[in-house]
N, C-alpha and C positions, 0 to 999 in steps of 0.2 A: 723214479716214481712218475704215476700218470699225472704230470700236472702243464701240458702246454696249453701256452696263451688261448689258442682257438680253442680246445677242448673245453676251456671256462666260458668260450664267449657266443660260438656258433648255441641256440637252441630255439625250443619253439614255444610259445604259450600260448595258449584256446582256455575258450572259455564254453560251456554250454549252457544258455539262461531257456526255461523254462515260461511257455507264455500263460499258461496258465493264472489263476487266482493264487496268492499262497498266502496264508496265516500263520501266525506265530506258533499256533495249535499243530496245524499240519505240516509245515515249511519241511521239518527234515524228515517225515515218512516220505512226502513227494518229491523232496529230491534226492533220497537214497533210490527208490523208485525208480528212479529216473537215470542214475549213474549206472543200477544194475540191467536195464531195458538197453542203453546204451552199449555197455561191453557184451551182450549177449549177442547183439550185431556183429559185433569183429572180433569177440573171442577166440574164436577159431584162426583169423589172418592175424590177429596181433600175439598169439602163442606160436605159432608157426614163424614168421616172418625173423631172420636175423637182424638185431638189432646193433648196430654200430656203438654206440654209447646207451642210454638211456632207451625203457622201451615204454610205450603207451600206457598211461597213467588217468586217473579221472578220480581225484580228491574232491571231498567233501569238506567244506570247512563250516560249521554250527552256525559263524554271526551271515553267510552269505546265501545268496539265493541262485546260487549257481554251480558245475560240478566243472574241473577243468584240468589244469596241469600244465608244468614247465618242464621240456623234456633238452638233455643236452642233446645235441646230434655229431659234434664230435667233425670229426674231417669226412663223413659221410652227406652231402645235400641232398641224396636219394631220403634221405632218410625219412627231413622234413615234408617232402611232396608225398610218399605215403605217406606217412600221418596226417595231411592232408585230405588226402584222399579217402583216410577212414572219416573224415571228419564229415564229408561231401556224405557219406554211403550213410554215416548215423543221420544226417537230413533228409535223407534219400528214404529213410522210414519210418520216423518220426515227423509228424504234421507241426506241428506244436513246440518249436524248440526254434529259436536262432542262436547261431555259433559267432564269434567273433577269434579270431586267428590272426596272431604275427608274431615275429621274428627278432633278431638283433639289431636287423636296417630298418626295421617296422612295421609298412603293413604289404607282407609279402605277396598277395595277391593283386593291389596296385600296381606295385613293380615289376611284376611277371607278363601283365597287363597292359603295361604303360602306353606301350603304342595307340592305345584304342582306349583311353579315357577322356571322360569331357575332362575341360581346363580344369573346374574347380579339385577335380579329386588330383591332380599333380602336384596339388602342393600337399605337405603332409600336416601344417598345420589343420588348414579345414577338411581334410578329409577326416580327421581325427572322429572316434565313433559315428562315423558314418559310413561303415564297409562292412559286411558280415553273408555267413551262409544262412540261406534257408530251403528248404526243399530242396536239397539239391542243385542250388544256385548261387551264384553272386549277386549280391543286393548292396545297392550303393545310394543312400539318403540322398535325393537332390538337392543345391541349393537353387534357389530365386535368379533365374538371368536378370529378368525387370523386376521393379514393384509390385507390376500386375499379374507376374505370373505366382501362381498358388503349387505353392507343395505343403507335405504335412511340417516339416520344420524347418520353414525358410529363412530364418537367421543365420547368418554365418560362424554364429560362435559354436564350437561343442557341443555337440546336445547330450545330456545328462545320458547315462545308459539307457534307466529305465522308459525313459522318453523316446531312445532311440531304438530298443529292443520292439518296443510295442508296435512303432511305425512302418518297422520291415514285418511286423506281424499283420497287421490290419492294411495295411496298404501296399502287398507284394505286388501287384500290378505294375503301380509306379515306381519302386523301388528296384524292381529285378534290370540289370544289366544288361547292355545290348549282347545281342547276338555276337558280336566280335570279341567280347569282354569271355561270355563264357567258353569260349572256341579253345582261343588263346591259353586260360586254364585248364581247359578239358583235355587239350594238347598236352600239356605240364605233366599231367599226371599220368599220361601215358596208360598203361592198362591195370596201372593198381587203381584198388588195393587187391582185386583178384587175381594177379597176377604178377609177379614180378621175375619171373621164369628170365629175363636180358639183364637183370644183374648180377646174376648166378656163374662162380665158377667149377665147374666138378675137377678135384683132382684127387691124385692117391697120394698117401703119407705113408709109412711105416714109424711106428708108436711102438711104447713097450704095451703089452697086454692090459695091465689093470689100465691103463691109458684108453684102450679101446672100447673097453666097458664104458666109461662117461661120452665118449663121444658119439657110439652107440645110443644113446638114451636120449631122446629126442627133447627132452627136457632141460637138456645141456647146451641149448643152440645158443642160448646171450652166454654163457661160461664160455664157448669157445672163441665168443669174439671181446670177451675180456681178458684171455690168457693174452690172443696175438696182438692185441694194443700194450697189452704188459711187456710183452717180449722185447715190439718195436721202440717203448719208452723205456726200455729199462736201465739202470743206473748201474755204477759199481758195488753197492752195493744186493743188488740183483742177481749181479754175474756172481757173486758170492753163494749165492743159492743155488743156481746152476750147473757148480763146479761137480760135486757128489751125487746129484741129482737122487739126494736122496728118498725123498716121496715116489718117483718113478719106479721104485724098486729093482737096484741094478742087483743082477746075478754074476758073481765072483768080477771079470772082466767084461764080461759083456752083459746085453741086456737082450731078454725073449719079446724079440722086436715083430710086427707083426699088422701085413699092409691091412689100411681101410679104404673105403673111397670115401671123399669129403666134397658137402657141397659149400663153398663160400661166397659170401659176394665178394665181388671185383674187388673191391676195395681194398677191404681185409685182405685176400689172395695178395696183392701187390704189397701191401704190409709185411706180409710173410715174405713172399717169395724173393722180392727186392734188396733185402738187409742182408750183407754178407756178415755170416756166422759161422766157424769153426765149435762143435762142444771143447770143454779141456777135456785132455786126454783122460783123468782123475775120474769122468764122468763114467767112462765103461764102453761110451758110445761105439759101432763098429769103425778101423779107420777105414776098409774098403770105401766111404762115404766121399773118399777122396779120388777116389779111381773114378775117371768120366766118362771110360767103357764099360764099367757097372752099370745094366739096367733098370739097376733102382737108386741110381746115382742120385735123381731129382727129388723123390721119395723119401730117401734118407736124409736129405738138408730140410724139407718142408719139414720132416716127423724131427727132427732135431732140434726147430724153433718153435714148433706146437708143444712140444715137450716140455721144454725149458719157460714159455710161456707158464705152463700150469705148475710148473715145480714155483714159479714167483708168485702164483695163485694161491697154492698151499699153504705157501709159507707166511706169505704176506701180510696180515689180517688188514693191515691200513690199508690196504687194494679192493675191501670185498664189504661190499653195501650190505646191509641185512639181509637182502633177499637172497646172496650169493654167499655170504657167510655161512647161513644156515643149510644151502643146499649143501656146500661144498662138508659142513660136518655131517650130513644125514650119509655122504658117499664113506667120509672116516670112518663113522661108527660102523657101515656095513661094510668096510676091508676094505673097500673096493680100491686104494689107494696103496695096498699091500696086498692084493692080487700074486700066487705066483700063473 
């Protein structure tokens, strides 16, 4: 079962507050508004993009005044810096909105940072709500060198959100970060979130057919990177479902196997490709797969761990979040799972 220590503990939280007026009247039209103006931005990169674990989220909760989410990222760190970088691109066109962003170690944009901060953000005490995106920016609260120097909240304690949101609002002047600060970050992200073409691996599998349908379907890009996390965690119990690989629908001895090209990121790819796996013979699989002057030698072990990934997928129901529950029964009710 998927349950290792990093997978519970790598993830990211953001927040998106709204600088607007909000009343108890209006509060949750303007920030559903506001969640759906936002995903309209990265709709397109965040349905496209494969997700390691967890994919970009933006809840709404009644008693708050803000739209946000806690995303795992799993043993993937590309993952966090896109999402990142959608978060940079939502500031990027909204006026009106500061983000606040961090991690499991904290406030990951400090840290990425580090070399080019003044003293007071090094420590994470008093950095505490005082780091956030806006426009497309890094903005970092200053505190008070002397007495006599004036900033908007020169206390060293905490400053409330709402106190701290408004200030990178009304006073982005003084709050935006030095040129080396944003460099540094802008570095980070590299060319997402439009791009993320250098994480990408293409290779070919051979799959049974009704296999090829789902993977075909470009709506299945976080299913397939739930099968290969499944595969690479998988238990003895697991392997029990693997043996007959019966959801694949094997035909008498063998199975109408049948190449795709696939694009994965790195990651995944190395998840796959890395784990030495034999199917049991029980399965159907061909054993030419053993011969390493077969030119579809490499092919037939990648399509043998995609496979058996999704046969744990099928089976599994403790593995499949609602959103992947319900897909994976929309493919049952239409055969596509019984495919000849």
């Amino acid at each position: 079962m998927e349950s290792l220590k990093s997978t519970e503990e790598d993830y990211v939280v953001y927040k998106i507050f709204p600088c607007c007026d909000l009343t108890e009247k209006n509060k949750n039209v303007k920030i559903i508004e506001l969640r759906d103006q936002c995903f309209e931005i990265v709709k397109e990169l965040v349905e496209k993009y494969m997700w390691h674990h967890d994919h970009f989220v933006l809840d709404v909760n009644d008693s708050e005044s803000f739209i946000g989410g806690k995303v795992t990222i799993g043993d993937s760190v590309e993952d966090e810096w896109f999402l990142i970088s959608l978060l940079f691109k939502i500031s990027d066109n909204i006026d009106n909105i500061v983000i606040q962003v961090g991690d499991q170690d904290g406030e990951v944009l400090l840290i990425e940072a580090a070399d080019h901060l003044p003293k007071w953000a090094q420590d994470p005490e008093t950095a505490e709500n005082r780091v956030f995106i806006h426009r497309g920016a890094v903005h970092l609260i200053p505190i008070a060198k002397t007495p006599a120097e004036l900033t908007p909240i020169p206390s060293l304690n905490c400053p409330e959100i709402e106190d701290a949101i408004q200030t990178v609002f009304r006073f982005a002047n003084i709050t935006k970060a030095s040129d080396h600060v944003q460099n540094a970050i802008r570095t980070r992200m590299k060319k997402y979130p439009n791009d993320w073409s250098d994480l990408m691996h293409y290779t070919h599998l051979l799959v049974p057919k009704n296999l090829q349908y789902v993977l075909e379907n470009a709506k299945s890009v976080n299913l397939i990177s739930k099968a290969i996390r499944l595969f690479y965690h998988r238990d003895h119990i697991d392997l029990k479902v693997c043996r007959l690989l019966k959801q694949m629908n094997p035909k008498s001895e063998q199975l109408d196997l049948v190449k795709v090209g696939l694009n994965l990121t790195k990651c995944l790819y190395a998840m796959l490709s890395k784990q030495k796996f034999n199917p049991d013979k029980k399965s159907g699989w061909p054993t030419s797969m053993n011969d390493q002057n077969n030119p579809d030698f490499k092919a037939l072990h990648l399509g043998a761990k995609l496979t058996c990934g999704f046969e744990i997928l099928a089976n599994t129901k403790t593995h499949q979040d609602d959103l992947k529950q319900s897909y994976i029964q929309s493919l049952t009710n239409k055969g596509f799972f019984n495919r000849n």
